[in-house]
MIBA-193059 format. One record per residue (C-alpha): residue number from 1; chain; z, x, y. Coordinates in Angstrom, 2 decimals, padded with zeros to 5 digits. Layout:
@k NUM, c A, z Z, x X, y Y .
...
//
This chain:
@k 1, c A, z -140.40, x 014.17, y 021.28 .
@k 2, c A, z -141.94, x 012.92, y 018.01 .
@k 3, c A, z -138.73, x 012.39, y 016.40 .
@k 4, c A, z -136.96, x 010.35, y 018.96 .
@k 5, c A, z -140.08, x 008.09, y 019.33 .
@k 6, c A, z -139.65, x 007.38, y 015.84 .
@k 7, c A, z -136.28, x 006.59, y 015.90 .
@k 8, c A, z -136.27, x 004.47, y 018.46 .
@k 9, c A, z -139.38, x 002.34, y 016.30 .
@k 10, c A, z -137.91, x -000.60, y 014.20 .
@k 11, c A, z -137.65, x -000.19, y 010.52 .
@k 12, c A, z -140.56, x -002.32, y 008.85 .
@k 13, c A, z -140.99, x -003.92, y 005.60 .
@k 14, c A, z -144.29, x -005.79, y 004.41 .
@k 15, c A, z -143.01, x -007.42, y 001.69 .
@k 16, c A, z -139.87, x -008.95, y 001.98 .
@k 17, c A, z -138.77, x -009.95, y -001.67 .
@k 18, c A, z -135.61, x -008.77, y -002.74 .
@k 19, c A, z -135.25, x -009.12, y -006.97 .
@k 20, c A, z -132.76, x -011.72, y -006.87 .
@k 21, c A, z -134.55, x -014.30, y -004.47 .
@k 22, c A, z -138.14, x -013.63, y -006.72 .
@k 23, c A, z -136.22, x -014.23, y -010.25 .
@k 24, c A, z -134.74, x -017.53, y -008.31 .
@k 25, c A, z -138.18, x -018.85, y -007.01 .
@k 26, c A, z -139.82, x -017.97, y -010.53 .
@k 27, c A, z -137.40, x -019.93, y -012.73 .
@k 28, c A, z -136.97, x -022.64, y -010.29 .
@k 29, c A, z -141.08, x -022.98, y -009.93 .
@k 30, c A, z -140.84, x -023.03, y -014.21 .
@k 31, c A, z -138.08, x -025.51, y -013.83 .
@k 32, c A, z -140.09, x -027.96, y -011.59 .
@k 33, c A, z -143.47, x -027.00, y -013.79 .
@k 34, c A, z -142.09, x -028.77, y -016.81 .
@k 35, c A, z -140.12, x -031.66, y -018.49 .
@k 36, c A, z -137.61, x -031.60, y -021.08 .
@k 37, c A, z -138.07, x -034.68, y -023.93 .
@k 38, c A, z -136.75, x -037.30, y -021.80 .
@k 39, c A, z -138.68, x -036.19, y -018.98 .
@k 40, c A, z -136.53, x -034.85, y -016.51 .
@k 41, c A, z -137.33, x -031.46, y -015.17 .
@k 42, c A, z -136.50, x -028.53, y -017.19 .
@k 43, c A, z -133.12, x -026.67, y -016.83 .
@k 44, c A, z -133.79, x -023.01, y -018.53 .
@k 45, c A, z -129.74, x -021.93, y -019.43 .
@k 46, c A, z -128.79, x -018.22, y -018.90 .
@k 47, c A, z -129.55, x -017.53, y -022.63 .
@k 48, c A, z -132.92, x -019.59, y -022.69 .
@k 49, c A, z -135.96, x -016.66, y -024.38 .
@k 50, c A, z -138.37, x -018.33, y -021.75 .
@k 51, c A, z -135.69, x -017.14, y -019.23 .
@k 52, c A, z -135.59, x -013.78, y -020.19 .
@k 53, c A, z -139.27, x -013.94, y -020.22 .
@k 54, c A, z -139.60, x -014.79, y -017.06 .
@k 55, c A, z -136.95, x -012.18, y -015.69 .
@k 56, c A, z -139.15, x -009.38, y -017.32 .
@k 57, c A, z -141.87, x -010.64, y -015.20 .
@k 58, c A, z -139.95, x -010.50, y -012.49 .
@k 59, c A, z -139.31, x -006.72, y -012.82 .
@k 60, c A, z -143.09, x -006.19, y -012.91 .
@k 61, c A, z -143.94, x -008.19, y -009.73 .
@k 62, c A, z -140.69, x -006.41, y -007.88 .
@k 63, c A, z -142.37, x -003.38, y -009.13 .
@k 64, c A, z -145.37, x -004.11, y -007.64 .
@k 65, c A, z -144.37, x -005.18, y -004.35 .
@k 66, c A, z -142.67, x -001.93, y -003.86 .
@k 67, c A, z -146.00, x 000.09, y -004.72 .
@k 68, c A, z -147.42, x -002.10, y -002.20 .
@k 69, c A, z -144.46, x -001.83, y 000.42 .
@k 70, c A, z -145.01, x 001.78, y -000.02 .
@k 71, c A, z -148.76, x 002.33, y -000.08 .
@k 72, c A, z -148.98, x -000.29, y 003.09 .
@k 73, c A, z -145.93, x 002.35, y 004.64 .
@k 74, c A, z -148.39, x 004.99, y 003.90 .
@k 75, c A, z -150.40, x 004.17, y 006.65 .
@k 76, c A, z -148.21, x 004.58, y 009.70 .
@k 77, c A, z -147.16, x 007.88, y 010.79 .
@k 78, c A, z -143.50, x 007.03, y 010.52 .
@k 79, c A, z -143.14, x 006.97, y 007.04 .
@k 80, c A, z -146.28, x 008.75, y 005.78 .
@k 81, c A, z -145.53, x 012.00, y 003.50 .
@k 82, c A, z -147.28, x 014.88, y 001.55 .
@k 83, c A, z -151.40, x 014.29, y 000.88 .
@k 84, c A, z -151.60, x 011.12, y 002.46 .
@k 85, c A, z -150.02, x 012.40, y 005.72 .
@k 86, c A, z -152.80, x 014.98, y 005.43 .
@k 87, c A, z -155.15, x 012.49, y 005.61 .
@k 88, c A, z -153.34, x 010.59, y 009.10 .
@k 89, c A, z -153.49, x 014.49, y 010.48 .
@k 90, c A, z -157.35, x 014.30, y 009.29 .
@k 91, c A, z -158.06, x 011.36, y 012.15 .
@k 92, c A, z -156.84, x 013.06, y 014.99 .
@k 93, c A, z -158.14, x 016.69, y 014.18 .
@k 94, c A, z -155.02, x 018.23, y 012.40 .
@k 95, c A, z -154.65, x 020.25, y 009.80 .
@k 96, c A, z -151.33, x 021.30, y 008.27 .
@k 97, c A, z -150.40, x 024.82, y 008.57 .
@k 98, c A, z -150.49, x 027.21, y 006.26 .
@k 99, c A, z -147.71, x 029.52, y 005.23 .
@k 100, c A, z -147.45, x 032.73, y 007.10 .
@k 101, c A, z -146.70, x 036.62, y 006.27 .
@k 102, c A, z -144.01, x 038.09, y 008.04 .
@k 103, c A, z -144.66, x 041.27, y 010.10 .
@k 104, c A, z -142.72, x 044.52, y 010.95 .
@k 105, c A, z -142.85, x 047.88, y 012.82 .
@k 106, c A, z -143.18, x 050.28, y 010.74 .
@k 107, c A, z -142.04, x 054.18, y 011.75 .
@k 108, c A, z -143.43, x 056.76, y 008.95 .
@k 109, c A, z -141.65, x 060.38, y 009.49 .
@k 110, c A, z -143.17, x 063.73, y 008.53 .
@k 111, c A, z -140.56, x 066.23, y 006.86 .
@k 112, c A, z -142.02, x 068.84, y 009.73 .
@k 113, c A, z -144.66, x 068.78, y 012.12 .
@k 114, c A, z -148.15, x 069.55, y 011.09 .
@k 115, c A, z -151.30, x 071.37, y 012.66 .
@k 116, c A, z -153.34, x 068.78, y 011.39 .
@k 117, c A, z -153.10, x 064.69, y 011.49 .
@k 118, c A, z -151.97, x 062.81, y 009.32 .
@k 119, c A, z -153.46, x 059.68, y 008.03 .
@k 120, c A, z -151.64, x 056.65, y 007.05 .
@k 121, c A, z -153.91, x 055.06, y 005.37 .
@k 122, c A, z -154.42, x 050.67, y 005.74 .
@k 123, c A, z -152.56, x 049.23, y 002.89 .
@k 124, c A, z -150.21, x 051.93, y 002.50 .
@k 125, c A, z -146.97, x 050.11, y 000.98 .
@k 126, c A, z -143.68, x 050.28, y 001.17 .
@k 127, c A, z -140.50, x 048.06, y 000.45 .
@k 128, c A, z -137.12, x 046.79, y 000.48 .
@k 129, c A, z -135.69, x 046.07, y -002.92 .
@k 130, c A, z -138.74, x 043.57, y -004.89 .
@k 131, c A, z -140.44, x 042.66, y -001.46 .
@k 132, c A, z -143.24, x 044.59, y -000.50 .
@k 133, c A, z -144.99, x 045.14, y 002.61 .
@k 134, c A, z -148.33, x 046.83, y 003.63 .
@k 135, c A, z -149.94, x 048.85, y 006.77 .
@k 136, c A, z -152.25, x 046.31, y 008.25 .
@k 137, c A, z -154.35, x 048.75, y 009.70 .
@k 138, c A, z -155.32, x 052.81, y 009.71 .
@k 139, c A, z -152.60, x 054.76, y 011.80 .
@k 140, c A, z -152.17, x 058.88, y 011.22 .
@k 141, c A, z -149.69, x 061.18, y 013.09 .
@k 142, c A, z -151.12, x 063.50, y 015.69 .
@k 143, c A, z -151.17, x 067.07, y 014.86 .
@k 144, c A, z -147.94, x 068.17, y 016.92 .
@k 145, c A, z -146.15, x 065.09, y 016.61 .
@k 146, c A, z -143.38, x 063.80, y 014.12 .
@k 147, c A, z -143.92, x 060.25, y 013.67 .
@k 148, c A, z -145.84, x 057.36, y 014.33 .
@k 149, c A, z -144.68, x 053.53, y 014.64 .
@k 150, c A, z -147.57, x 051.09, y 012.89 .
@k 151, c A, z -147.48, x 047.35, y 011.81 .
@k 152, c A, z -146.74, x 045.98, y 008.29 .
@k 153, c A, z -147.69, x 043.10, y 006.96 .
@k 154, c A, z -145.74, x 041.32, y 004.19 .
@k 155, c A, z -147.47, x 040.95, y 000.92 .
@k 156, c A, z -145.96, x 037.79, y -000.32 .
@k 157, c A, z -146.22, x 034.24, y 002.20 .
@k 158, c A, z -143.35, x 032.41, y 003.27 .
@k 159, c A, z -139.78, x 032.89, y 004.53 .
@k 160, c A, z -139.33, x 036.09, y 002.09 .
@k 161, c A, z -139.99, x 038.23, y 004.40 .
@k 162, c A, z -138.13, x 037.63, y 007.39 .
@k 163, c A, z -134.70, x 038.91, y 008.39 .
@k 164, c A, z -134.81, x 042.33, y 007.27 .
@k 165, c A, z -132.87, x 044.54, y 009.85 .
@k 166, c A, z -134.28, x 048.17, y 011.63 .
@k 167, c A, z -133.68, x 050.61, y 008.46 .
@k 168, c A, z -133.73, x 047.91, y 005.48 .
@k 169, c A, z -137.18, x 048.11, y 004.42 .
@k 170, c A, z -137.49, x 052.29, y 003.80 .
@k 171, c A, z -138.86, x 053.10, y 000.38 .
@k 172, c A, z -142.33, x 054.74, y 000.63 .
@k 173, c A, z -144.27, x 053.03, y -002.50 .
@k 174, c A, z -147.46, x 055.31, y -001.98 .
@k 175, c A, z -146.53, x 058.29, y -001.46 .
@k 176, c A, z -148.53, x 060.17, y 001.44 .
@k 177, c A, z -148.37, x 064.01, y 002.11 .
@k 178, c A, z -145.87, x 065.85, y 004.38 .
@k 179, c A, z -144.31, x 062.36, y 004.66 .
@k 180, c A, z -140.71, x 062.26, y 004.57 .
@k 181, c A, z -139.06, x 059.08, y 005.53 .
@k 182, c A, z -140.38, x 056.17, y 006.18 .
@k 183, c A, z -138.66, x 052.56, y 008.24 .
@k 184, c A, z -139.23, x 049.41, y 010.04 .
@k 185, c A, z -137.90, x 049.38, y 014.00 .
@k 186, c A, z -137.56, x 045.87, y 014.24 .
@k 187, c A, z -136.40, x 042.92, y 012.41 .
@k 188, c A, z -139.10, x 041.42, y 010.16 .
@k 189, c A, z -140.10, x 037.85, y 011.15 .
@k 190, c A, z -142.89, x 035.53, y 011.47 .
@k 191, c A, z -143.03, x 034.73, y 007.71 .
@k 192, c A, z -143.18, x 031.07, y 007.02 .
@k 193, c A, z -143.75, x 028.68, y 004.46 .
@k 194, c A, z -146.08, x 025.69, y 004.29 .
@k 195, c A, z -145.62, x 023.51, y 006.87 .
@k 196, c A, z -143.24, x 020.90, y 006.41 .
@k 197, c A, z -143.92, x 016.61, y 006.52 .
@k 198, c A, z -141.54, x 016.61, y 009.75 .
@k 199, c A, z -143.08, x 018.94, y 011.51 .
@k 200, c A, z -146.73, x 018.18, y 010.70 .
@k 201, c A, z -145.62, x 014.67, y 011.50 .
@k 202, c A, z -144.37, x 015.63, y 014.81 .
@k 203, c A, z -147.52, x 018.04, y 015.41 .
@k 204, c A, z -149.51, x 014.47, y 014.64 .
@k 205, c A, z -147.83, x 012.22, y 016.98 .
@k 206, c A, z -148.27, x 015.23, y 019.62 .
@k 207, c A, z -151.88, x 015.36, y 019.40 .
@k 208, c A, z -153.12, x 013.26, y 022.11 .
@k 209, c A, z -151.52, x 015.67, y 024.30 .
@k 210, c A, z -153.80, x 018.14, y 023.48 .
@k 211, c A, z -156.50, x 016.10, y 024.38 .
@k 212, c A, z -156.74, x 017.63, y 027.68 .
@k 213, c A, z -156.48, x 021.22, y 028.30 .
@k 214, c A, z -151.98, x 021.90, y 028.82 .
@k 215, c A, z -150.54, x 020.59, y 031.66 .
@k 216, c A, z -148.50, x 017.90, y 030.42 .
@k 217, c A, z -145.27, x 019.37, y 028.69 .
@k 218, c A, z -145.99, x 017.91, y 025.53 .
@k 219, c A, z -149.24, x 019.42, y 025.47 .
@k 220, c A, z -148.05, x 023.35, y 025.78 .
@k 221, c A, z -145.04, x 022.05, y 022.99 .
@k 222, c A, z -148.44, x 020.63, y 020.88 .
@k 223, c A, z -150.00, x 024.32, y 021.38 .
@k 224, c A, z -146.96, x 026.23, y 020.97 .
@k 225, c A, z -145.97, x 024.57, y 017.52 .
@k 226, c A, z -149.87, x 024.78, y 016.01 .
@k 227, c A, z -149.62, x 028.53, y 016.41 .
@k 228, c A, z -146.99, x 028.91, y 013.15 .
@k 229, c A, z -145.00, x 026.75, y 011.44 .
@k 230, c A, z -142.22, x 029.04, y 011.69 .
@k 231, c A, z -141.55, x 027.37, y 015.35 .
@k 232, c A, z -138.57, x 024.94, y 015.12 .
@k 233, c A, z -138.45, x 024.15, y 018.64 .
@k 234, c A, z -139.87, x 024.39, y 022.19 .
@k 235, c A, z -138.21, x 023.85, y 025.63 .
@k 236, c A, z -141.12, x 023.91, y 028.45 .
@k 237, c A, z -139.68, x 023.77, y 032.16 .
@k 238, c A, z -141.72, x 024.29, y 035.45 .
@k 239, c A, z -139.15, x 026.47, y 037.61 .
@k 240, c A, z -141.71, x 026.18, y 040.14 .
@k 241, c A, z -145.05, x 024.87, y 041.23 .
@k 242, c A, z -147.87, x 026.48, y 039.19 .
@k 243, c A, z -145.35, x 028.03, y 036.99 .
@k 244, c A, z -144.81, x 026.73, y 033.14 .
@k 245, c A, z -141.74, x 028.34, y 031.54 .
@k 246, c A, z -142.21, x 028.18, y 027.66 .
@k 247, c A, z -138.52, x 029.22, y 025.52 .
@k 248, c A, z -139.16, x 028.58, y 021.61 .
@k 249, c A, z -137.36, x 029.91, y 018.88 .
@k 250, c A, z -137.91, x 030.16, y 015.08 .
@k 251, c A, z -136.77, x 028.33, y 011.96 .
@k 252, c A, z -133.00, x 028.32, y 011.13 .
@k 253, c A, z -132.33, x 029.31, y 014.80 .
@k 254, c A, z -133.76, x 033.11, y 014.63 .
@k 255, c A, z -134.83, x 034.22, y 018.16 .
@k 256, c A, z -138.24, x 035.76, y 018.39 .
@k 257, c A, z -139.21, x 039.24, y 018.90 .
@k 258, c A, z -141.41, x 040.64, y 021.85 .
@k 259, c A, z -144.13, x 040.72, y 019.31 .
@k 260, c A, z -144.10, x 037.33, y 018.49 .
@k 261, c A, z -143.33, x 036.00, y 022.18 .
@k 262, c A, z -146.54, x 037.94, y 023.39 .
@k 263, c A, z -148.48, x 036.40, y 020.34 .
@k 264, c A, z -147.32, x 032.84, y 021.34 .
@k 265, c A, z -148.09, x 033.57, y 024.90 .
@k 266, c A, z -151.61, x 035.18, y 024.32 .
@k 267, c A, z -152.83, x 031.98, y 022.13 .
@k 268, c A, z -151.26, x 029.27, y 024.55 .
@k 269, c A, z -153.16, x 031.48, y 027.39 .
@k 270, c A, z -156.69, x 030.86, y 026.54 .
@k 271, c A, z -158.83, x 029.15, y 028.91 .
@k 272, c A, z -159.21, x 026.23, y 026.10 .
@k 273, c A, z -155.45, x 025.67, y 026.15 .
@k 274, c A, z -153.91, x 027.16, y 029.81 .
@k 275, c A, z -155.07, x 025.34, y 033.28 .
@k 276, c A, z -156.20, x 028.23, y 035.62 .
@k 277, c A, z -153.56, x 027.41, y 038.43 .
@k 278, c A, z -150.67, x 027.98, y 035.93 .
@k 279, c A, z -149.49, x 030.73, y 035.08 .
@k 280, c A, z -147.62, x 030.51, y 031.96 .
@k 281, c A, z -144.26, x 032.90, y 030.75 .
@k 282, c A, z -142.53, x 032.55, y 027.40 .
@k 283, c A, z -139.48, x 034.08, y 026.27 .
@k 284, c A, z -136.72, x 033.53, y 023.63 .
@k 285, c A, z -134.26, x 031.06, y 024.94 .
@k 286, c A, z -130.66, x 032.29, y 026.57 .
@k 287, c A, z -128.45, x 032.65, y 024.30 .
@k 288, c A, z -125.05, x 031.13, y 025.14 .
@k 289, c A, z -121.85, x 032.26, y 022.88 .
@k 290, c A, z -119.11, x 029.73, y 021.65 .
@k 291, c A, z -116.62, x 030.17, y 019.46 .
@k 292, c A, z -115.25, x 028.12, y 016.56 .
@k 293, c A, z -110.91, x 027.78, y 015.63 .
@k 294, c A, z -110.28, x 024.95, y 013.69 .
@k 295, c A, z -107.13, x 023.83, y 012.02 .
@k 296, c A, z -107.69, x 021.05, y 009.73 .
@k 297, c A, z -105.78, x 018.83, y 006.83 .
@k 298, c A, z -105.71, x 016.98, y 003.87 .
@k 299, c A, z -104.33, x 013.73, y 002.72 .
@k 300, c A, z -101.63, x 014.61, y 000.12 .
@k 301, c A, z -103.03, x 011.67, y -002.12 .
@k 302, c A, z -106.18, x 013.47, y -001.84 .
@k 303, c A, z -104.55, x 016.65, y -003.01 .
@k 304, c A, z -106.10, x 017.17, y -006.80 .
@k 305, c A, z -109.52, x 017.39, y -004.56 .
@k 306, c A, z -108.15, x 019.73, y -001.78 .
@k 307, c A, z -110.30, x 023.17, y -003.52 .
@k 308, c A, z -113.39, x 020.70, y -003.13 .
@k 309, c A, z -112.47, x 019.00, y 000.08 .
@k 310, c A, z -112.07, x 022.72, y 001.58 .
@k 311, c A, z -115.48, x 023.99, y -000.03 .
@k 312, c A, z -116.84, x 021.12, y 001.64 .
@k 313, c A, z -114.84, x 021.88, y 004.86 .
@k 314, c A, z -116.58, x 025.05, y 005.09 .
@k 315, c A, z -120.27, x 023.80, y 004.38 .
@k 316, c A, z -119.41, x 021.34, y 007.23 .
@k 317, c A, z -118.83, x 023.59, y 009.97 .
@k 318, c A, z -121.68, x 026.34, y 008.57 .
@k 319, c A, z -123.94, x 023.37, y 008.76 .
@k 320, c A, z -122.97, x 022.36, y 012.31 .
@k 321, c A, z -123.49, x 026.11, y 013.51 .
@k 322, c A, z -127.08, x 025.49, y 012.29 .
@k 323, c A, z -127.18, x 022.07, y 014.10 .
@k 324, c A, z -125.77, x 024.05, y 016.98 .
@k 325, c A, z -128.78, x 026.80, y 017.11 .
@k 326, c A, z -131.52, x 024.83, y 016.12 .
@k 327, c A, z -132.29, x 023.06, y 019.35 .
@k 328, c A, z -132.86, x 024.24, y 022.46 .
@k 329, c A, z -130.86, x 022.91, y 025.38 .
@k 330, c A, z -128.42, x 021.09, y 022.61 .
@k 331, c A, z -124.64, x 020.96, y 024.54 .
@k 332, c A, z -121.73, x 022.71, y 022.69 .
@k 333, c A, z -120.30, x 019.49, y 021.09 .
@k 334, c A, z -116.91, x 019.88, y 019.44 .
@k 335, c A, z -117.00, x 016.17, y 018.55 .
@k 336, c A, z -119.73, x 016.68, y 016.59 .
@k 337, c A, z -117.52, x 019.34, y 014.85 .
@k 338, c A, z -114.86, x 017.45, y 014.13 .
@k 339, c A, z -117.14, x 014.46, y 012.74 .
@k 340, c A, z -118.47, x 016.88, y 010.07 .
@k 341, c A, z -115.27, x 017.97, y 009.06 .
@k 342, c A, z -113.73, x 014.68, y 008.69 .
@k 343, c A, z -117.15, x 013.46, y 006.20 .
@k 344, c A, z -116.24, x 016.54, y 004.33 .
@k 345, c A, z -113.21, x 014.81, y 003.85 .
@k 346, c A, z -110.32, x 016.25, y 006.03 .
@k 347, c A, z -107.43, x 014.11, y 007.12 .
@k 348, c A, z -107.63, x 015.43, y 010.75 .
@k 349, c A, z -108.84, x 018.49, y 012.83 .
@k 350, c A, z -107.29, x 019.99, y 015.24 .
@k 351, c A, z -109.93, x 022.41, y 017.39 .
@k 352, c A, z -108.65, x 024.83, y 019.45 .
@k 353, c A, z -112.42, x 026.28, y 020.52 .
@k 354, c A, z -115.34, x 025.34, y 021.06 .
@k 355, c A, z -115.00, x 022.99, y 024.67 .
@k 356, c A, z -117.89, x 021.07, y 025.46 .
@k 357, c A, z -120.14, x 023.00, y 027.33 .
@k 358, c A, z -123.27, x 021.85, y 029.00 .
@k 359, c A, z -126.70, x 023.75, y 028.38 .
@k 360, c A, z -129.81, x 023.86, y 030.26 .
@k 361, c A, z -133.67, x 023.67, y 028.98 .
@k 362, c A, z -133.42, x 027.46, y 028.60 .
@k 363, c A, z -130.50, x 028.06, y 026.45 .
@k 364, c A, z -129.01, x 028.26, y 023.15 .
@k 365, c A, z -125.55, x 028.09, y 021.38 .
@k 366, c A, z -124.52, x 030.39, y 018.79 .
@k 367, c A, z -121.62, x 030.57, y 016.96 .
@k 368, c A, z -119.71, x 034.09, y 017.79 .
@k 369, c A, z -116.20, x 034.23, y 015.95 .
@k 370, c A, z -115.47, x 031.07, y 013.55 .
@k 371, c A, z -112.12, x 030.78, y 012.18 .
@k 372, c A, z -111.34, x 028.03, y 009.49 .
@k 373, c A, z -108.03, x 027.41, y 008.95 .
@k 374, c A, z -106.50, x 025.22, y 005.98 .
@k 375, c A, z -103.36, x 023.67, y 007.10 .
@k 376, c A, z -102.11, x 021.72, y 003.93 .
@k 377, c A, z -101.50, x 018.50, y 002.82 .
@k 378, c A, z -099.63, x 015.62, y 004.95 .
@k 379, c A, z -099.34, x 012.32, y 004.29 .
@k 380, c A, z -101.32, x 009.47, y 005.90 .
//
């Protein structure tokens, strides 16, 4: 993957200057440049105006060799960021992704049947609390029937959308005859914001991949990613010959819905993309439960911090549950647990669950039951 690649690259500098070694070669270059009266080479003391001259000069050339560090930076993928990045996608053919609407199911409920149909007109709204969403197309209820199920379309781009549960979004905004209730089926997703650097980046260094119609596995992770930036990760296995398993699952961990999974599958499945021997499946990854019970404590002398060392405690272990469920095929690690909970600033942890566990391409931890326990102060 991108991100290993680049990790494993060394860290490069071209300019090499630190402050302190350029204010040293400037005033000892002045010192050999001139004489003092009786001709020896000038000594400038610490107080010396030319001195302090020459240290604000300083400042302006470090200045300037960092712009220049920088801008040279600019030009390898590594480092690159925001327009300029852009223009590195520009080279290869790639463009960063826009942000995204999320979608629903709709169901719209008549207060009794009817005789006649009854339209539900494109654009028809409705909402949960501020966030609107919209019909993306005509629908109507047959005459004889008491509901239909349509799509809606979220009216506002980005992450906004997503997560609302089967019932949340139920307020009917235009009102429509002999319509009584009105709310989504599904959980809203698909909603995402501007691509990020890191995954553009990563979407870059795939490229050449692409090249060539899929076959190679970074190819189908290349295809899989360009259709939304709302895909945080893709595992692709072949369980057998001809036959490319694809498992991907959305930012912040969220599984996909069987209207996103046939989406994915439908774009990665055109002749352009898909050889004609494989036959390609993709699914939501298996999801594999752990549990979290920690005991942890604090240093006594650390005990005028211990309501911050425990807020911190906290944020520790809801971050690692995100580490946990944000990559495919990532092992249930309780040392990485206990790592984050020390930074946070613990004195020890004790962890009764989770056990390592291994995972496979296909699966996914998440967290079931977490309990955090404070166990007090001891001394070191």
């Amino acid at each position: 993957m991108a991100i290993d690649a680049f990790k494993n690259l060394p860290d490069i500098n071209f300019v090499d200057k630190d402050i302190e070694t350029l204010l040293r070669d400037m005033i000892s270059e002045y010192e050999q440049a001139y004489y003092d009266a009786t001709g020896e080479n000038k000594t400038l003391a610490e107080g010396d105006p030319i001195r302090i001259w020459i240290y604000a000069q300083a400042l302006r050339l470090y200045g300037a060799y960092q712009l220049i560090d920088y801008s040279a930076k600019q030009n390898l993928l590594k480092y690159s960021a925001g327009n300029i990045l852009d223009h590195l996608g520009a080279r290869v053919g790639v463009t960063r992704l826009p942000s995204s609407y999320a979608v629903a199911t709709q169901k719209f409920t008549l207060s009794a049947i009817q005789s006649n149909p009854v339209a539900i007109p494109e654009g028809t709204r409705v909402s949960v609390g501020s966030i609107f969403f919209a019909t993306t197309e005509y629908a109507e209820i047959p005459a004889g029937d008491l509901s239909v199920e349509t799509e809606v379309k979220c009216l506002e781009s980005g992450t906004v959308g997503n997560g609302f549960t089967p019932g949340e979004i139920n307020t009917l905004v235009d009102p429509i005859p002999f319509v009584e209730s009105t709310e989504n089926t599904d959980t809203s997703q698909g909603g995402a914001d501007t691509e990020s650097d890191e995954s553009f980046r990563e979407r870059i260094f795939l490229r050449p991949e692409s090249f060539s119609t899929a076959g190679p596995r970074e190819a189908y992770i290349y295809f899989v990613k360009e259709y939304s930036s709302n895909i945080a990760d893709v595992s692709v296995a072949s369980p057998s010959p001809g036959v490319v398993d694809i498992r991907f699952i959305l930012q912040n961990g969220e599984l996909p819905d069987t209207g996103i999974i046939n989406s994915v599958l439908d774009y990665i499945s055109e002749d352009k993309r898909r050889p004609l021997t494989d036959n390609v499946t993709a699914d939501a990854p298996e999801v594999v439960n752990y549990d979290i019970n920690i005991t942890y404590y604090i240093k006594t002398s650390d005990g005028s911090f211990a309501s911050n060392i425990q807020a911190a405690v906290d944020q520790a272990v809801a971050e690692y549950q995100l580490w946990q469920k944000t990559k495919i095929g990532r092992d249930v690690n309780p040392s990485e647990l206990i790592h984050r909970v020390l930074e946070a600033g613990a004195k020890r942890v004790e962890v009764t669950a989770p056990v390592f566990t291994t995972l496979t391409d296909t699966q996914v931890a998440k967290a079931l039951n977490v309990t955090v326990n404070y166990g007090g102060l001891e001394d070191e």
